[in-house]
Backbone bond lengths (Angstrom), bond angles and torsions (degrees), N, CA, C in turn:
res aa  C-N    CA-C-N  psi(-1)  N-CA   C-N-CA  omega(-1)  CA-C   N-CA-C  phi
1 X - - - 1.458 - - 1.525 110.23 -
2 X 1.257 111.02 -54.47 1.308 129.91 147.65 2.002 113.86 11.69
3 X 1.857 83.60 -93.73 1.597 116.52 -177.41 1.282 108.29 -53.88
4 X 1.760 130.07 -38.62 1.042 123.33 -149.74 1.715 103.38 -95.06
5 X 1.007 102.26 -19.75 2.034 127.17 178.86 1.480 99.92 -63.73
6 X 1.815 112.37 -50.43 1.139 130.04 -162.97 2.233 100.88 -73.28
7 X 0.890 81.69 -29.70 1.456 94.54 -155.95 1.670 104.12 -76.97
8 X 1.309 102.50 -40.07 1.408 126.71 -178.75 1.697 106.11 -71.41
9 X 1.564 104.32 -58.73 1.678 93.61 175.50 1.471 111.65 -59.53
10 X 1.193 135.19 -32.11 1.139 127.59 -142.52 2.261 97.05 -94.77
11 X 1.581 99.35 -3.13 1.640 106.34 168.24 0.934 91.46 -107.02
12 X 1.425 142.82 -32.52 2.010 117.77 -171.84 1.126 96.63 -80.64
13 X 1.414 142.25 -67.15 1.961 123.69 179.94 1.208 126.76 -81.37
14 X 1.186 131.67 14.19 1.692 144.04 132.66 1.164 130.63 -85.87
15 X 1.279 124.36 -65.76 1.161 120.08 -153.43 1.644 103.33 -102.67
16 X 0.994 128.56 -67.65 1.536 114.15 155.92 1.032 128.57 9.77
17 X 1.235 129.55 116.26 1.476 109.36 145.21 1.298 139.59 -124.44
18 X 1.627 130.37 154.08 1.342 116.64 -126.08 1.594 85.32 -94.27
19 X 1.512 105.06 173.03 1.212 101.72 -159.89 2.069 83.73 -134.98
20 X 1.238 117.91 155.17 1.166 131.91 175.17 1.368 126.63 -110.65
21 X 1.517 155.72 158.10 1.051 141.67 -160.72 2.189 102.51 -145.06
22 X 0.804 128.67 121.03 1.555 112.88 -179.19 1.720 103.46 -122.15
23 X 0.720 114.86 154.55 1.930 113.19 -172.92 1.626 108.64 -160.03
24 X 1.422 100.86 133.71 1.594 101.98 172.34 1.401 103.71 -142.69
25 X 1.181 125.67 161.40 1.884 132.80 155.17 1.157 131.23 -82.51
26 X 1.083 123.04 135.77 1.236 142.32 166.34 1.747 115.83 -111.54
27 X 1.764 101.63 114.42 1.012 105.79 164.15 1.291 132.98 -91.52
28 X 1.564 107.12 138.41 1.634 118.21 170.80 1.310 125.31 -80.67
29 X 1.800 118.48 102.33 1.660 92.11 179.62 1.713 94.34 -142.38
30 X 1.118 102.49 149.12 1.944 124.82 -171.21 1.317 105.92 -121.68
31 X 1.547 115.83 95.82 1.429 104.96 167.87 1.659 130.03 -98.55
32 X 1.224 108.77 172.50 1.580 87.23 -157.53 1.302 108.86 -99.78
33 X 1.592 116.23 -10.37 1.745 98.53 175.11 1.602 80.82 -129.07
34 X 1.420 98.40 179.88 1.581 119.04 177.72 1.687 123.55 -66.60
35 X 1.337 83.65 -53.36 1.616 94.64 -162.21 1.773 99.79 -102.67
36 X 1.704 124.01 6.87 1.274 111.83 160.61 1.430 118.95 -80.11
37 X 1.229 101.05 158.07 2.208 108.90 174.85 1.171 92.29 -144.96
38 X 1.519 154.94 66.35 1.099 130.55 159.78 2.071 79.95 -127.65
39 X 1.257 91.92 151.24 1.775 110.50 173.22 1.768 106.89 -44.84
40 X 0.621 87.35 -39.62 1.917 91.06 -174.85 2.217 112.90 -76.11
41 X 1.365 95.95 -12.24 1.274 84.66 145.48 1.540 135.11 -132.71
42 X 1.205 118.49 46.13 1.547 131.30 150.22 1.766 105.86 -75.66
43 X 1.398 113.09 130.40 1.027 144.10 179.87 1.589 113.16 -63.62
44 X 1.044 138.32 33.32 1.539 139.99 167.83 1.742 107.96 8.84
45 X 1.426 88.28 -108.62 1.647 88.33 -175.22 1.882 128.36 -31.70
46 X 1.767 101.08 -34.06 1.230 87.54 176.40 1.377 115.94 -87.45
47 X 1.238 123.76 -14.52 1.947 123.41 154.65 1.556 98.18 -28.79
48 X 1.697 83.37 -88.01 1.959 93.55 -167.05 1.796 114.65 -36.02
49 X 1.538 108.79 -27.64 1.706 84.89 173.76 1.189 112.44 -131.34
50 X 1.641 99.66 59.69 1.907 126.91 161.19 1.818 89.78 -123.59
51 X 1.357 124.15 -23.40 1.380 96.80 175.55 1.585 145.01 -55.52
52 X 1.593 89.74 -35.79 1.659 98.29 175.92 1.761 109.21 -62.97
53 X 1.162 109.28 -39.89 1.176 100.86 -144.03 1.942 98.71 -96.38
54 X 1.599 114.74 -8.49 1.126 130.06 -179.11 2.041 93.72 -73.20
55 X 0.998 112.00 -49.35 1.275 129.56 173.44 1.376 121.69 -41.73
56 X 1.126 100.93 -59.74 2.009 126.90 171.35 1.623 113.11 -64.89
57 X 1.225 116.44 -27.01 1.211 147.93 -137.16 1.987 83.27 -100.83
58 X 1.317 111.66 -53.62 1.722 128.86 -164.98 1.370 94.76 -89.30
59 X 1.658 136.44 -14.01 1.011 118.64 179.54 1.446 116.06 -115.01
60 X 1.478 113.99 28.10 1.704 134.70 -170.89 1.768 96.48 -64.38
61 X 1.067 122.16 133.67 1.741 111.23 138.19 1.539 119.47 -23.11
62 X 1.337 117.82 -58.90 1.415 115.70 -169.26 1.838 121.88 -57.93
63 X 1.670 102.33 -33.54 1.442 103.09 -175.69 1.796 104.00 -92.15
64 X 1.343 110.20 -15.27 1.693 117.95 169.27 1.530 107.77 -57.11
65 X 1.731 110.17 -67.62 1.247 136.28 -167.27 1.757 96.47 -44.42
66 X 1.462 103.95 -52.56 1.592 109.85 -175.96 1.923 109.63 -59.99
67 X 1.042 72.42 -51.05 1.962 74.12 176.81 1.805 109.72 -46.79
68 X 1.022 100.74 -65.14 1.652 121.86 -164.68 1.890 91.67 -48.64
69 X 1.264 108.49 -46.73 1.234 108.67 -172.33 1.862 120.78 -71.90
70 X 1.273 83.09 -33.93 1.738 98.89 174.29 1.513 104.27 -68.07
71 X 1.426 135.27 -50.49 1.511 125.75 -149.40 2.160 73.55 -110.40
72 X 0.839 125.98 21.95 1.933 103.32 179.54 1.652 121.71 39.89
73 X 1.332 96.62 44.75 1.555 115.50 -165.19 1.894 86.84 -82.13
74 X 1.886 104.10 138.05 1.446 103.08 179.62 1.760 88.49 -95.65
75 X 1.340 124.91 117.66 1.112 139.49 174.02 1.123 147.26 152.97
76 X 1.547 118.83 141.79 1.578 110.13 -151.75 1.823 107.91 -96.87
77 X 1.426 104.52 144.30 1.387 112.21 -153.42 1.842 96.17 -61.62
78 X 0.854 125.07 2.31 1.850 123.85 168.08 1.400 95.51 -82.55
79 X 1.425 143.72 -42.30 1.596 135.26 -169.58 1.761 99.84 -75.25
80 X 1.546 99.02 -60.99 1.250 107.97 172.53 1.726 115.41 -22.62
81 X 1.444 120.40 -62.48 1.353 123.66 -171.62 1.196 115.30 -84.87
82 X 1.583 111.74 8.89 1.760 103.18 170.63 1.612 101.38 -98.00
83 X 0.998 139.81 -11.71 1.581 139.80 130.40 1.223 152.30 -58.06
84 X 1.188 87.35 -10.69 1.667 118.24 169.72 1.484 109.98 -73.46
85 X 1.209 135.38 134.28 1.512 141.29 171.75 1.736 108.21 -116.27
86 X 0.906 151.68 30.70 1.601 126.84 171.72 1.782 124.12 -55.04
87 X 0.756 102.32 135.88 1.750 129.64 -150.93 1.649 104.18 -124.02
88 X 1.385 144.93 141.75 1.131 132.59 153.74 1.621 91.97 -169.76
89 X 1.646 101.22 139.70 1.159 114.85 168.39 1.964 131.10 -93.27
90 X 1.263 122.50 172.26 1.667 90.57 -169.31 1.660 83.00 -116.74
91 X 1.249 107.98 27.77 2.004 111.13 159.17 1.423 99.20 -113.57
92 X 1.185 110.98 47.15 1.961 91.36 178.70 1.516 91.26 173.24
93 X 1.414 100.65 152.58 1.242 130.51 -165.86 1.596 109.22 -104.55
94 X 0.978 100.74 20.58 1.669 117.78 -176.46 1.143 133.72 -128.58
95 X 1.313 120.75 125.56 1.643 111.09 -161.59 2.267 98.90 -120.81
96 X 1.260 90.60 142.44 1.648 89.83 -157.68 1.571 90.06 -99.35
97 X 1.433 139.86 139.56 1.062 148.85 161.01 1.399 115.20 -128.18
98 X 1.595 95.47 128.60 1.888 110.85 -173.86 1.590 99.80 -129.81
99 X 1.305 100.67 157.69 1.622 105.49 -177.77 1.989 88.44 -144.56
100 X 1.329 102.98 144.00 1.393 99.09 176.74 1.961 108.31 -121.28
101 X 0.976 101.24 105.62 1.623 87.93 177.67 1.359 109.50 -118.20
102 X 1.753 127.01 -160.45 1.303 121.49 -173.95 1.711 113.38 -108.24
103 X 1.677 106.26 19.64 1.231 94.91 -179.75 1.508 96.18 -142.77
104 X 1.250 144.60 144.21 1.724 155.37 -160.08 1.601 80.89 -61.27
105 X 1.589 117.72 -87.67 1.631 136.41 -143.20 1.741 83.02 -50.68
106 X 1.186 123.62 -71.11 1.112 122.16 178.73 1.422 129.06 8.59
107 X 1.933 102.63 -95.53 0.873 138.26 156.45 1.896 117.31 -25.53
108 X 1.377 117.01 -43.54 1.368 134.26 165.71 1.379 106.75 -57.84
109 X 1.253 119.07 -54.10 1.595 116.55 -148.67 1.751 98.25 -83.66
110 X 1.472 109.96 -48.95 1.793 112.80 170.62 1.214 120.37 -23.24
111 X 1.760 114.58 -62.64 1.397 157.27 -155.35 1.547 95.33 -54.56
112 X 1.714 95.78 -68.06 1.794 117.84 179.36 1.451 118.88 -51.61
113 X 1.458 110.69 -42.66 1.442 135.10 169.80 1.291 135.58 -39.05
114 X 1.747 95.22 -58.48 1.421 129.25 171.22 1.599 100.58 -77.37
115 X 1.453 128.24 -22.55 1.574 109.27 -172.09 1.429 88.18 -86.02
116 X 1.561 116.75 -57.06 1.666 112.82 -169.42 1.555 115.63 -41.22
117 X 1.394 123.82 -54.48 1.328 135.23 -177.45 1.188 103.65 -49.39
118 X 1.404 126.75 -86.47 1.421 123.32 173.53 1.853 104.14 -10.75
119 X 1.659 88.93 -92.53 1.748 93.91 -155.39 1.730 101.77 -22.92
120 X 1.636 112.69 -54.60 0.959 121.59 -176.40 1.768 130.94 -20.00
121 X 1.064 112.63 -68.45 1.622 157.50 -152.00 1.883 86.52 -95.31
122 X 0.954 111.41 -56.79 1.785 116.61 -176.11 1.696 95.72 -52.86
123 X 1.331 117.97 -79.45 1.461 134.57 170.87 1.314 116.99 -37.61
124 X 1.488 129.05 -31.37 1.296 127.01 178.47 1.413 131.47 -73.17
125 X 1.901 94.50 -50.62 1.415 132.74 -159.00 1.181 109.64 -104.57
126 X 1.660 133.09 -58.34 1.386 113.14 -149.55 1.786 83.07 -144.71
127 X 1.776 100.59 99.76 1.278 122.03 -179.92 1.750 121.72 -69.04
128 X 1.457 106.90 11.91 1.717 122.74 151.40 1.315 107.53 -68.39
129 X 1.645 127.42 -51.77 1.327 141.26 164.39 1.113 126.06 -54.34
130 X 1.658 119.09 -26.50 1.401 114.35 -153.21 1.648 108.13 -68.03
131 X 1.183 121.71 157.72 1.955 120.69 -160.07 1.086 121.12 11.08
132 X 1.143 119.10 67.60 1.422 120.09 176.88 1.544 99.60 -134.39
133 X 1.319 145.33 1.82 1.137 136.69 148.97 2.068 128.10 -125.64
134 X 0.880 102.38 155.17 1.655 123.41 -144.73 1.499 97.40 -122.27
135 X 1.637 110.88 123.93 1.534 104.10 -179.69 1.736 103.98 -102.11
136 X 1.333 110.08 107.09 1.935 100.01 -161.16 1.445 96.85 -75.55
137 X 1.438 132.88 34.22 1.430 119.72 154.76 1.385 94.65 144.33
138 X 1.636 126.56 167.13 1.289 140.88 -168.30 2.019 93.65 -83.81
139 X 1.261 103.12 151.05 1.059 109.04 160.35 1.975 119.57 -67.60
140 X 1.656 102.39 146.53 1.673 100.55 173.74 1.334 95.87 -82.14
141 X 1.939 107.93 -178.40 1.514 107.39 169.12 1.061 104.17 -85.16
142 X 1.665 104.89 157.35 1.269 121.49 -163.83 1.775 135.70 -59.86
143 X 1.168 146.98 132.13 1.176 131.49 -141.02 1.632 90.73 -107.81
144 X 1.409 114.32 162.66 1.516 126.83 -175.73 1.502 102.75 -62.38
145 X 1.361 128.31 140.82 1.378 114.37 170.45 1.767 112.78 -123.89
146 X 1.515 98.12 -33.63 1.385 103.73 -155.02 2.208 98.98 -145.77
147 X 1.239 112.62 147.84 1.284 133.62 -19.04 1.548 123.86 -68.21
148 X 1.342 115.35 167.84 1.631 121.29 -171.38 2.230 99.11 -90.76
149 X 1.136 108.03 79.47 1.730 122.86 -173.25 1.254 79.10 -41.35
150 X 1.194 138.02 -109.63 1.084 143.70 -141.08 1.885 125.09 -55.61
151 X 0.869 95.31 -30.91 1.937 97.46 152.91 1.745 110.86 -78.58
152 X 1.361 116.60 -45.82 1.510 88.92 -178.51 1.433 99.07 -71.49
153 X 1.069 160.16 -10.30 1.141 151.24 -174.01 1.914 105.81 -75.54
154 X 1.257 108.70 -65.08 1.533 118.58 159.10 1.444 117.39 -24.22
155 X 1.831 108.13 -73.43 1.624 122.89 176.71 1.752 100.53 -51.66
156 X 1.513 126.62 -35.55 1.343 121.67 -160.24 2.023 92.77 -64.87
157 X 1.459 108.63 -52.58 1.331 129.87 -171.29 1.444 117.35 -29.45
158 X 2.144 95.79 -73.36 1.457 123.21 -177.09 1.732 100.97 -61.88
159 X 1.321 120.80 -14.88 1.621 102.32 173.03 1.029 113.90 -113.64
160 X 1.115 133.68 18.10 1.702 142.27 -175.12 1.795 86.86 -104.64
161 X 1.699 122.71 -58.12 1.123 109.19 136.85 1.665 154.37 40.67
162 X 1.467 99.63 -118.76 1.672 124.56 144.24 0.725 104.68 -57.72
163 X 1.476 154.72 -51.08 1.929 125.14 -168.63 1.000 112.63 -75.10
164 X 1.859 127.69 -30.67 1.214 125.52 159.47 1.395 127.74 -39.35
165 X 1.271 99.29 -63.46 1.944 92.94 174.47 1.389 114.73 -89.08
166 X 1.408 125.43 -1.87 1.265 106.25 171.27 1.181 113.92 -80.23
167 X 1.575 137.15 -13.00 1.548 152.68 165.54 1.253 120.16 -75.56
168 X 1.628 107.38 -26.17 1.061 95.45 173.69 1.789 121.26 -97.31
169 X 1.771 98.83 -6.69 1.231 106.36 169.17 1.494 118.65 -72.07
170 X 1.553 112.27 -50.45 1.120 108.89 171.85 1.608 121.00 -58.12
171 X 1.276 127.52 -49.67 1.450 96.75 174.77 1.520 131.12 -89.93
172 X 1.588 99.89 32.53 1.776 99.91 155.17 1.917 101.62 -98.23
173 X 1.378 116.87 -10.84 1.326 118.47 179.01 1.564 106.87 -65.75
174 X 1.614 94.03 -53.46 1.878 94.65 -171.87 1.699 113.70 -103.95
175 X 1.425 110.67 32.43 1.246 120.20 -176.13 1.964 89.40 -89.37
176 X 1.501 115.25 123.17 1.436 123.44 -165.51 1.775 106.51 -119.51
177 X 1.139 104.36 -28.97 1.611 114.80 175.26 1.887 129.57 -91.96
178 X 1.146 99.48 134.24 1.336 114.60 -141.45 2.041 87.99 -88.49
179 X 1.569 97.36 131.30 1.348 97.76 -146.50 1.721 90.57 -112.86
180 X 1.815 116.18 -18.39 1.866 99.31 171.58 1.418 98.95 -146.78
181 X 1.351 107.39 175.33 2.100 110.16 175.58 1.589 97.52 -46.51
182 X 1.022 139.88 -54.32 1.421 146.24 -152.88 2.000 102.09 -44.77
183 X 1.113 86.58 -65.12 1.806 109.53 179.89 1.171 112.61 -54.87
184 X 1.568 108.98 -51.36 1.847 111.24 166.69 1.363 107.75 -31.99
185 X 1.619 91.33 -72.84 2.060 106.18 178.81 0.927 137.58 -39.46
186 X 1.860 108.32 -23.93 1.297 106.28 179.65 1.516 105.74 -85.87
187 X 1.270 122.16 -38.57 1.498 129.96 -174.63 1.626 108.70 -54.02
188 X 1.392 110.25 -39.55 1.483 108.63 -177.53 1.667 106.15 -79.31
């Protein structure tokens, strides 16, 4: 139990490495004439079915490729999007984007990157998109996410644990040699 406690701390504050998380919103909004601003003419239903695809839309190769190229990020937009989080609910006008990397500023600057590019590229290029999304503020630097010290420390514990008695179960299972008179006695 000991070794395995030992073994375990010595990969969560060594060998590990910590990982960071940065997240900001992006709002979705479709209004229905040009020159209105009062709440009653934003387009509801067609928000809710610009979300999916506003979403899908931030996780293209093309707005990755742009990122990667903007910050000189070494990485291919398939690694890139396994850190990527976009999130959106179909009660909300808000779509949540997280990026997890191994450094806070990092993690910040992607986040910001990926919101600017998007809006960018949406507004420029493909006039289904054009103003229809809203960056509700810069991302902070990125907050600690991973590893969880104090659960692997726990998980290191509860399995140091189980191998203890499962070793020690197993070799009273295949223990075959007769170890006092008592055991003799019983066999005869």
């Amino acid at each position: 139990t000991v070794a395995t406690t030992v073994i375990g701390a010595i990969y969560t504050f060594n060998i590990a490495k910590p990982r960071y998380t940065a997240e900001t919103y992006l709002m979705v909004q479709v209004m229905k004439g040009e020159d209105n601003t009062s709440t009653q003419d934003y387009d509801v239903n067609m928000t809710f079915n610009l979300m999916q695809p506003v979403s899908e839309f931030i996780q293209q190769d093309l707005i990755i490729e742009r990122v990667i190229d903007d910050l000189n990020l070494d990485t291919t937009p398939k690694q890139f999007r396994s850190n990527l989080t976009v999130n959106y609910s179909n009660r909300s006008f808000f779509i949540t984007i997280k990026y997890e990397a191994g450094n806070p500023i990092l993690a910040r600057d992607i986040v910001n990157s990926l919101i600017d590019i998007s809006i960018d590229t949406a507004n420029n290029e493909y006039p289904v998109l054009s103003n229809t999304m809203f960056s509700m503020g810069a991302a902070k630097e990125g907050t600690y996410t991973s590893p969880n010290k104090v659960l692997n420390i726990a998980i290191s514990i509860i399995l140091g644990g189980i191998i203890g008695v499962v070793t020690v179960l197993l070799m009273e299972a295949f223990h075959t040699s007769i170890r006092n008179k008592k055991e003799l006695e019983a066999l005869l």
